[in-house]
N, C-alpha and C positions, 0 to 999 in steps of 0.2 A: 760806916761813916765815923769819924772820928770826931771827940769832941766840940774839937775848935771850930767844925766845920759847919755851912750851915744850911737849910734845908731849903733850896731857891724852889719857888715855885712860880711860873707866868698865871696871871690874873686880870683878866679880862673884863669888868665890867662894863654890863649891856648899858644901864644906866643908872645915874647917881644926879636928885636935883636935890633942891631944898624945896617944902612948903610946910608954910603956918609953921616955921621955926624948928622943922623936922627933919632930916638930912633923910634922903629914901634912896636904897640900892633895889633896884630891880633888874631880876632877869628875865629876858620873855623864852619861853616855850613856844614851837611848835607842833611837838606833840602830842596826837591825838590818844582816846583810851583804846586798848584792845577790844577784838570783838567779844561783845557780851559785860565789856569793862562798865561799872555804872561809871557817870561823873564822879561820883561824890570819891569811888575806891580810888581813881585815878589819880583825882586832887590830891588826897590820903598819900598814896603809893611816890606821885612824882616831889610833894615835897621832902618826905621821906629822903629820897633819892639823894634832894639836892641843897638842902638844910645847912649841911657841913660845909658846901662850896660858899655858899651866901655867910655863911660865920665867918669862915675865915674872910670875905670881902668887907665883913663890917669890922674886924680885928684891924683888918690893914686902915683903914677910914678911923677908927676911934684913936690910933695916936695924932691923927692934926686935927679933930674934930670935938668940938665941945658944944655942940648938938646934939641932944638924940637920934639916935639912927635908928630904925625902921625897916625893915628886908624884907622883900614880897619876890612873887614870881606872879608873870602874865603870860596868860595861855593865850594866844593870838585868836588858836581856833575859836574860842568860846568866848570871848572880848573879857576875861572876868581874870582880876586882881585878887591874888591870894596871899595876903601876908603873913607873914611866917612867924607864930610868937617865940 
């Protein structure tokens, strides 16, 4: 790649609201742990995974955004909200 040129990437976010003056990007999960997996490694391991995707989603939101942003992932299976410090 050259210079000039520049690194498009498509970005899909799941969802993006505002509350209590907080701009929030969430992605939901459906998936489940491996067998034998506990919750907790799963938690561990899937935001591991998916930390960088959710950065770059608040990267793109912080140029028109003069909120704090917030970025979590929700596991559907487990109804539980994990935000990502």
């Amino acid at each position: 790649m050259q210079k000039d040129e520049q690194d498009v990437k498509e970005s899909i976010i799941d969802r993006t609201f505002v509350e209590n003056g907080i701009r929030w990007i969430v992605d939901y999960k459906s998936s489940e742990p491996t067998a034998g997996e506990s919750p907790e490694d799963f938690f561990a391991r899937e935001s591991i995974a998916y930390r960088a995707q959710l950065l770059r989603y608040k990267n793109l939101l912080m140029s028109n955004e003069t909120l704090p942003i917030k970025i979590a992932l929700y596991f559907v299976a487990f109804g539980k909200l994990l935000v990502l410090e």
